[in-house]
C-alpha positions in Angstrom: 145.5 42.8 157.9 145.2 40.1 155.8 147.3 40.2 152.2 145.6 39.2 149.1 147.0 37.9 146.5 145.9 40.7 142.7 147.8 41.0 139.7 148.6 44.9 140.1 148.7 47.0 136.6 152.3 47.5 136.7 152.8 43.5 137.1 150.4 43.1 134.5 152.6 45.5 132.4 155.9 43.6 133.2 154.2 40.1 131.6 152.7 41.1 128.8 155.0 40.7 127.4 156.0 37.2 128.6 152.7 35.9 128.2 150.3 37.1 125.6 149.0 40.0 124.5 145.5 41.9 125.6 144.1 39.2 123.3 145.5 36.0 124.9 145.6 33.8 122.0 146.0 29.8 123.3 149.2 30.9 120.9 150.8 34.2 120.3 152.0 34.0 116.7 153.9 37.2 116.4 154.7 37.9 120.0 158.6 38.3 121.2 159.9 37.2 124.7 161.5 40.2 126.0 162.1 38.4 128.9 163.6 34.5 129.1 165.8 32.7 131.0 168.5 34.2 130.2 167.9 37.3 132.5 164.8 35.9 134.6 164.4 33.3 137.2 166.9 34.1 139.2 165.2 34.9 142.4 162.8 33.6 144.4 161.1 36.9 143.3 161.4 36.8 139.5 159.4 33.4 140.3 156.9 35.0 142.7 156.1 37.1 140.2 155.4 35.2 137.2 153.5 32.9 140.0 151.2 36.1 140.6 150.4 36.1 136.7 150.1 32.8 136.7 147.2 33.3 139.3 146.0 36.5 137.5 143.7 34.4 134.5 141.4 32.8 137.3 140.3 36.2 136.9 138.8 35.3 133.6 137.3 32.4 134.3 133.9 34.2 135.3 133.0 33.3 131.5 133.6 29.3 132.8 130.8 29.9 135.5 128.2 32.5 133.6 128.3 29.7 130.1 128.1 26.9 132.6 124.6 28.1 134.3 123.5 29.5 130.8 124.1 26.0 128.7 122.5 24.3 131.7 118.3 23.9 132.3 118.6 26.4 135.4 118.5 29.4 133.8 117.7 31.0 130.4 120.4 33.6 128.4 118.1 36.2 128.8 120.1 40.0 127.9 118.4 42.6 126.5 117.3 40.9 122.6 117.5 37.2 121.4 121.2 38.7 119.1 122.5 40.3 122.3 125.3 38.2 122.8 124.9 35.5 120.4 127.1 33.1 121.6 125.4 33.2 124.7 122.2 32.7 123.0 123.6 29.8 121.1 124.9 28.2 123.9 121.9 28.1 125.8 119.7 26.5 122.8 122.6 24.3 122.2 123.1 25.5 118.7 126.4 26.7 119.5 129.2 25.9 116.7 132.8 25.7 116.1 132.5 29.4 115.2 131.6 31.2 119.2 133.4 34.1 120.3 132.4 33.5 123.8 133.6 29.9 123.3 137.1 30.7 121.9 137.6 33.5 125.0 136.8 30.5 127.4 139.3 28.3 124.9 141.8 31.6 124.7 142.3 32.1 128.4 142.4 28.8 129.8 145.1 27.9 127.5 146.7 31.5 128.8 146.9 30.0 132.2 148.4 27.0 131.0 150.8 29.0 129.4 151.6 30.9 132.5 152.4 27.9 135.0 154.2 26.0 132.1 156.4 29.1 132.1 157.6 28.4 135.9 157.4 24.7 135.3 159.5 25.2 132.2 162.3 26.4 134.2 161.7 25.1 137.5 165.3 23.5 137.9 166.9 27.2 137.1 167.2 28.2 140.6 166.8 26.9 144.3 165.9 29.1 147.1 163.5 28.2 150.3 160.2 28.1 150.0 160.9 26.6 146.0 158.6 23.3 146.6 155.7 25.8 147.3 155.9 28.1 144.2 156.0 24.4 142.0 153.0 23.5 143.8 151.1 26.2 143.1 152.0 26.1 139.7 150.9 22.7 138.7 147.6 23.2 141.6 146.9 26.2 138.9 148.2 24.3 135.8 145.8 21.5 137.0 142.9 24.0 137.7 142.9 25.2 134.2 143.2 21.7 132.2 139.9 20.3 134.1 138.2 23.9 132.9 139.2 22.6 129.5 138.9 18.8 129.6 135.1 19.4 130.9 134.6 22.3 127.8 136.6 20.9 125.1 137.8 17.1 126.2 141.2 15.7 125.1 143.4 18.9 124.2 147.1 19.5 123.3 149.5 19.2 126.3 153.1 20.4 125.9 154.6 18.8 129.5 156.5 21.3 131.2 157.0 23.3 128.1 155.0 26.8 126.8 153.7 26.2 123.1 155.9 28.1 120.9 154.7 29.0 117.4 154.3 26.4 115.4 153.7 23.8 118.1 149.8 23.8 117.0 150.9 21.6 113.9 153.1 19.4 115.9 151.4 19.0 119.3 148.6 16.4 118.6 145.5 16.7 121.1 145.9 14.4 124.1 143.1 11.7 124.8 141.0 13.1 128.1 142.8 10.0 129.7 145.7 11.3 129.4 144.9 14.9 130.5 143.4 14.0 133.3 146.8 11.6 134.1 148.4 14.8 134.2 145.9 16.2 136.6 146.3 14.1 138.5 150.0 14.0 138.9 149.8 17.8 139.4 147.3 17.8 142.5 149.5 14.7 143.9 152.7 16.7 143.6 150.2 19.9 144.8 148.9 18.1 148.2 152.2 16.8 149.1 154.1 20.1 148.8 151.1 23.1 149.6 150.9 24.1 152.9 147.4 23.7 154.5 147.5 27.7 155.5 148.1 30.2 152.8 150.6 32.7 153.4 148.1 34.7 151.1 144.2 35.0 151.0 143.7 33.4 147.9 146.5 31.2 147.4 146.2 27.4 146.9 146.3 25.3 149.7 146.5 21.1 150.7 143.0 21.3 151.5 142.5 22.8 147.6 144.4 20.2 145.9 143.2 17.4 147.6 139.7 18.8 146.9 140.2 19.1 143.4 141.7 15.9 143.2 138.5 14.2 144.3 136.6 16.2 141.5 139.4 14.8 138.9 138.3 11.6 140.3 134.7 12.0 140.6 134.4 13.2 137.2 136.1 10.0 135.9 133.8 7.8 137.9 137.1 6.7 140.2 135.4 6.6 143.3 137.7 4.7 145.7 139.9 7.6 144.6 137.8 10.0 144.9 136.6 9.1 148.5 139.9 9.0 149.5 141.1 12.2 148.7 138.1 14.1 149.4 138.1 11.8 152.9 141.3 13.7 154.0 139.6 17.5 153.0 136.8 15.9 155.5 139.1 14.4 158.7 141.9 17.4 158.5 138.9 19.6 160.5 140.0 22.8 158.9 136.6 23.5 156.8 133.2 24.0 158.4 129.6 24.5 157.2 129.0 27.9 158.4 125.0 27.9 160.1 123.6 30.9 157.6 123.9 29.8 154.1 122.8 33.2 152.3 126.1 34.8 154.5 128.7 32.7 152.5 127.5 35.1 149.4 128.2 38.3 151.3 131.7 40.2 151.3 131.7 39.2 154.7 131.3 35.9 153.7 134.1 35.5 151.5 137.3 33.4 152.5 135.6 32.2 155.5 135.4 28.9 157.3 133.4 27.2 154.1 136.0 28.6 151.6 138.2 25.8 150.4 139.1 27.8 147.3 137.8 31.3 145.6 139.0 33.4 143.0 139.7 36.9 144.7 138.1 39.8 142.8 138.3 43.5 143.6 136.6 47.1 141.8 139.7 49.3 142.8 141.4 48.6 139.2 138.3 49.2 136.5 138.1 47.6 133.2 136.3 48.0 129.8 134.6 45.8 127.1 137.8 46.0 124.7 139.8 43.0 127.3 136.9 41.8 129.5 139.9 39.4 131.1 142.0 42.6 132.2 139.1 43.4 134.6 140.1 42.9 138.1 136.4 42.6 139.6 133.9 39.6 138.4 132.6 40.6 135.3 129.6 37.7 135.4 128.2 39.5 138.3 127.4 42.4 136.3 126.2 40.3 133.2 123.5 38.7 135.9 122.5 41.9 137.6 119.0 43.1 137.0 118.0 45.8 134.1 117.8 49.3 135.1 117.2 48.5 138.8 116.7 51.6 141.0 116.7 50.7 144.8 118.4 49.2 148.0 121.8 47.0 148.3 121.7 46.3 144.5 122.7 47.9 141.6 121.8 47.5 138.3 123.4 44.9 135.5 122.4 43.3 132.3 119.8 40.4 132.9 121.9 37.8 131.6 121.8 34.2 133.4 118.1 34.1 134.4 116.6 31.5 136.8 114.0 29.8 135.4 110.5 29.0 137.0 111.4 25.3 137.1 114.6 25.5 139.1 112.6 28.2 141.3 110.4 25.5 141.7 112.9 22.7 142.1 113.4 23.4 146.0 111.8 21.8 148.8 109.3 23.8 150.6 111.2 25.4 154.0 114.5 25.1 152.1 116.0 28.2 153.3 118.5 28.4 149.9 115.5 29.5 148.0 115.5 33.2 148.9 119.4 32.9 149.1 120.3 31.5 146.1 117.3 33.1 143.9 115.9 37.1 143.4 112.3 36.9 142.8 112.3 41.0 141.8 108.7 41.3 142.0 108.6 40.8 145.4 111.3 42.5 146.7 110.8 45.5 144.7 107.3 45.8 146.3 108.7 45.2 149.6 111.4 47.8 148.9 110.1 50.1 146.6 112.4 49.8 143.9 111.8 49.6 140.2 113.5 47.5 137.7 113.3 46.7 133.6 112.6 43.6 132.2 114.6 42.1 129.7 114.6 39.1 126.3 113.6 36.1 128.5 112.4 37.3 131.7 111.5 35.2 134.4 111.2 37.7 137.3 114.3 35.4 139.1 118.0 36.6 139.1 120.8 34.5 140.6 120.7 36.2 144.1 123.9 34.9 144.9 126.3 36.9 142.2 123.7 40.1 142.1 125.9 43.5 142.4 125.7 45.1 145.4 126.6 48.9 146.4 129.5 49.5 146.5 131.9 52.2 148.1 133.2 55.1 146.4 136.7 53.4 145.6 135.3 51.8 142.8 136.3 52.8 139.3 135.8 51.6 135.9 132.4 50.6 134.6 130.8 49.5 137.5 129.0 46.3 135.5 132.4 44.9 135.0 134.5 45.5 138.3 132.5 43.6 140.8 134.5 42.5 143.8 132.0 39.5 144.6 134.4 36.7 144.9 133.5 33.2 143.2 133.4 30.6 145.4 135.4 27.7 143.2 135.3 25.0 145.5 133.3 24.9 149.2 133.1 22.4 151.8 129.5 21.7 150.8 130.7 20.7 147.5 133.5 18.3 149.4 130.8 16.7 151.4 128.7 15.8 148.8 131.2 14.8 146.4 132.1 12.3 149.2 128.7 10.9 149.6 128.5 10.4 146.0 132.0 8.6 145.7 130.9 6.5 149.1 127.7 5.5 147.2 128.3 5.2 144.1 131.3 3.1 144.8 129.4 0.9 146.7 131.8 2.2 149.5 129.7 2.9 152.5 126.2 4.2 152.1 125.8 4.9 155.9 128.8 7.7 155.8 127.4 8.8 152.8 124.2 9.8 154.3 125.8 11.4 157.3 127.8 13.8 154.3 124.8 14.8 152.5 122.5 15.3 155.9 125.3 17.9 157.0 124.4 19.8 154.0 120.6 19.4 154.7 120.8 19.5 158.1 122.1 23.4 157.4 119.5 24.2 154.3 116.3 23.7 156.6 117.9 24.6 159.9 116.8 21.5 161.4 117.6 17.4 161.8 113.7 16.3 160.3 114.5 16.6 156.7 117.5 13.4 156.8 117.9 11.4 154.0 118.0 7.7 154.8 117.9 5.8 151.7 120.4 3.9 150.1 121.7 2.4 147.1 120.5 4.5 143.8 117.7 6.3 145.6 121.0 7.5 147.5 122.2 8.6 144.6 119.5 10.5 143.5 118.7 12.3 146.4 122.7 13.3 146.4 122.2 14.4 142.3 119.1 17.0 143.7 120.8 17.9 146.7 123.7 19.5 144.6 121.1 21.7 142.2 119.6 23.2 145.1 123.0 23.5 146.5 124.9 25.2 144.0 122.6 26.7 142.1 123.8 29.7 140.4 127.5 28.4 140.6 128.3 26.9 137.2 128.0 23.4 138.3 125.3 22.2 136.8 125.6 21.6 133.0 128.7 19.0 134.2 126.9 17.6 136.7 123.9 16.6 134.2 126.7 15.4 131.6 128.9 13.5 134.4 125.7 11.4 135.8 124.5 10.6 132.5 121.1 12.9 133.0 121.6 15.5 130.2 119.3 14.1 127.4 115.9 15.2 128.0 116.8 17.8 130.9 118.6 20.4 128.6 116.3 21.4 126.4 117.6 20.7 122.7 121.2 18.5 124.5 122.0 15.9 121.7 123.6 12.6 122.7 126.9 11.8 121.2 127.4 16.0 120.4 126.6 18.1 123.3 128.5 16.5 125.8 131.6 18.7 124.8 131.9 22.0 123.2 133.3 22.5 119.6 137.0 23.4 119.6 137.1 26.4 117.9 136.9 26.7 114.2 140.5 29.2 114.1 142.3 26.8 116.5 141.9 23.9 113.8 142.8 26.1 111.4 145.7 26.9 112.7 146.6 23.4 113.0 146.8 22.5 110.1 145.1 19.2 110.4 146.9 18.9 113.3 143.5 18.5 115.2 140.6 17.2 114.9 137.3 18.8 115.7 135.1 16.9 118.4 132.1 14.8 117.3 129.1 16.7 115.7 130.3 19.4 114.8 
């Protein structure tokens, strides 16, 4: 049977203290360690455990992937009204300001997962045992993992090194330039590749193939694409990843951790959760959010019509591309086809994002069932490596023939067939990579970064302002607390 790696309630009791509270404040400002290393890291097992927490906030990070499809042009916020979730709202008209709950969550629990591997990494030197190189890894793969969530939200932020922020470090810290955050991203997924084993001992757990993966992301994102072909170049050659031949199967439970999976944040519904700490839930709480209103029928159950797909991106795919029906719910239709009846909500389209829709679930479930969805997320596939790669080989002027052969590997599967090859070059290349990734990861989070990385954002997002929207406003009780410390990001 294979192990997964969840945060169990009683392990979540036992850091709660460590850490942060329910809350998760970037900075606890009247917490107490109860535990420090005076009587903890002494084991191999005090530092399993604290890696296990450390692990636990990719939970949260469901907010990262529902705001990233919402701020983007391929869906609408939809929800029950125009106020029902106002940050939400905002964020998807781009009038979002330094004053967003959902924003300071995303802010709040990010910066909690920095806190958690800075913890290890703050006393890594404390005590040896086998297997030490491993735990470190996976601490700075996950340190890394949650600076690039922040640098592509917020841009430069405060870095501590190897240090947790203590109270009053948020007047002393300044905010690092992005250079310089993602220097440290780097160095982490260097360290990461060279230490991680390529098999997890763990479903779940970071792996070579994860780091190295990421790293070419890092890379890609800073337009370093001799770098960035490189590293995603060894993902590619180490033959341990595959396109599996049925796209819509990666999005099943069968589907998850397969031969695609490079790395995915493990969800479960056996531990329930409720609106008063959305980030305690064990299950994906954006699958309920994007699940349609008052549905009544087969395989799905109901949610809250958030995230809807609009008519544009239904209409952005190639006819006999076989990830239309996978990727997006056209509820008309099926409820005909199934008799099953469904609400309509503020924004509707009659398209949900088929691909994180709740399913049925068995009777081990508990909690409220909207916010406990096992569905894992699928952080980083080996579509997404092979496409990066074309991009880096093109863009870089590197080798426009390989580049083709990447993306056709992901077309080659979409329409089931070799008569839909791409063989331009040059910037038509590049284009034709820039679609292929919308219609591949629609639904994902992807987008909104893609559109700001390439440049393409203006004029696509409806109501994207140059020189502002291209990061997200720190938020307002962050500066506050620094005292001047910080400055806010431009525009806002």
């Amino acid at each position: 049977m294979k192990k997964y790696i969840f945060i169990t309630v009683t392990s979540l009791a036992l850091f709660s203290a460590i850490f942060v509270s329910c809350s998760d404040n970037f900075i606890e400002r009247d917490i107490e360690y109860s535990i420090d290393s005076e009587n903890f890291f002494n084991s191999k097992s005090d530092y399993d455990k604290a890696l296990i927490a450390a692990y636990d906030m990719l939970q949260s990070s469901y907010i990262n992937v529902l705001m990233g499809e919402i701020a983007s042009d391929n869906t609408l916020c939809g929800g029950e009204s125009p106020t029902d979730v106002i940050g939400f709202q905002q964020i998807d008209d781009m009038t979002h300001t330094p004053v967003n709950d959902n924003l300071k969550n995303l802010w709040d629990w990010m910066f909690a997962g920095v806190q958690r591997a800075n913890y290890i990494l703050e006393f890594k030197d404390r005590t040896d045992f086998e297997g030490k190189a491993q735990i470190i890894g996976e601490a700075r793969f996950l340190r890394a993992y949650y600076h690039f969530e922040l640098v592509k939200w917020f841009g430069g932020i405060p870095m501590n090194g190897d240090k947790r922020f203590m109270p009053g470090d948020e007047t002393k810290v300044p905010r690092s330039s992005v250079q310089e955050v993602y220097a440290s991203i780097e160095a982490d997924l260097i360290y990461a590749s060279q230490n991680l084993s390529p098999t997890a001992s763990e479903t779940g757990r970071a792996t070579k193939g994860a780091a190295l993966a990421l790293l070419g992301k890092a890379y890609l994102y800073q337009n370093k694409f001799p770098e960035a072909a490189a590293a995603l170049e060894q993902v590619i050659t180490s033959s341990k990843y595959s396109l599996v031949s049925d796209y819509a199967s990666i999005f099943e439970m069968a589907g998850e951790n397969g031969a695609e999976s490079i790395f995915e944040v493990q969800y479960t519904d056996v531990e329930g959760a409720g609106f008063g700490c959305l980030q305690c839930s064990e299950g994906n709480v954006a699958v309920g959010f994007s699940g349609v209103r008052n549905y009544t029928g087969p395989k799905y159950t109901s949610g809250f019509s958030f995230n809807v797909p609009t008519k544009e991106t239904y209409n952005s795919f190639e006819v006999g591309d076989t990830r239309l029906n996978a990727s997006l719910l056209d509820i008309a239709a099926w409820a005909t086809a199934n008799s099953a009846t469904y609400g309509k909500g503020n924004e509707d389209t009659g398209y949900f994002n088929q691909k994180y829709l709740p399913r049925l679930r068995s009777s081990n479930a508990v909690g409220d069932l909207n916010l406990t969805n096992p569905n894992n997320y699928r952080s980083i596939r080996y579509a997404d490596v092979l496409l990066m790669a074309a991009e880096a080989l093109n863009r870089g002027g590197i080798n426009d023939t390989k580049a083709q052969g990447y993306l056709n590997q992901v077309r080659d599967r979409a329409f089931g067939d070799t008569d839909h090859r791409i063989s331009s070059t040059g910037p038509a290349l590049t284009d034709a990579i820039w679609k292929e990734r919308r219609s591949e990861f629609v639904g994902e989070g992807f987008r909104f970064f893609d559109l700001v990385r390439t440049g393409k954002a203006v004029g696509t997002i409806p109501g994207f302002v140059a020189g502002k929207h291209e990061l997200f406003p720190i938020p307002l009780q962050e500066i506050q607390f620094s005292n001047g410390n910080w400055s806010q990001n431009p525009g806002y």
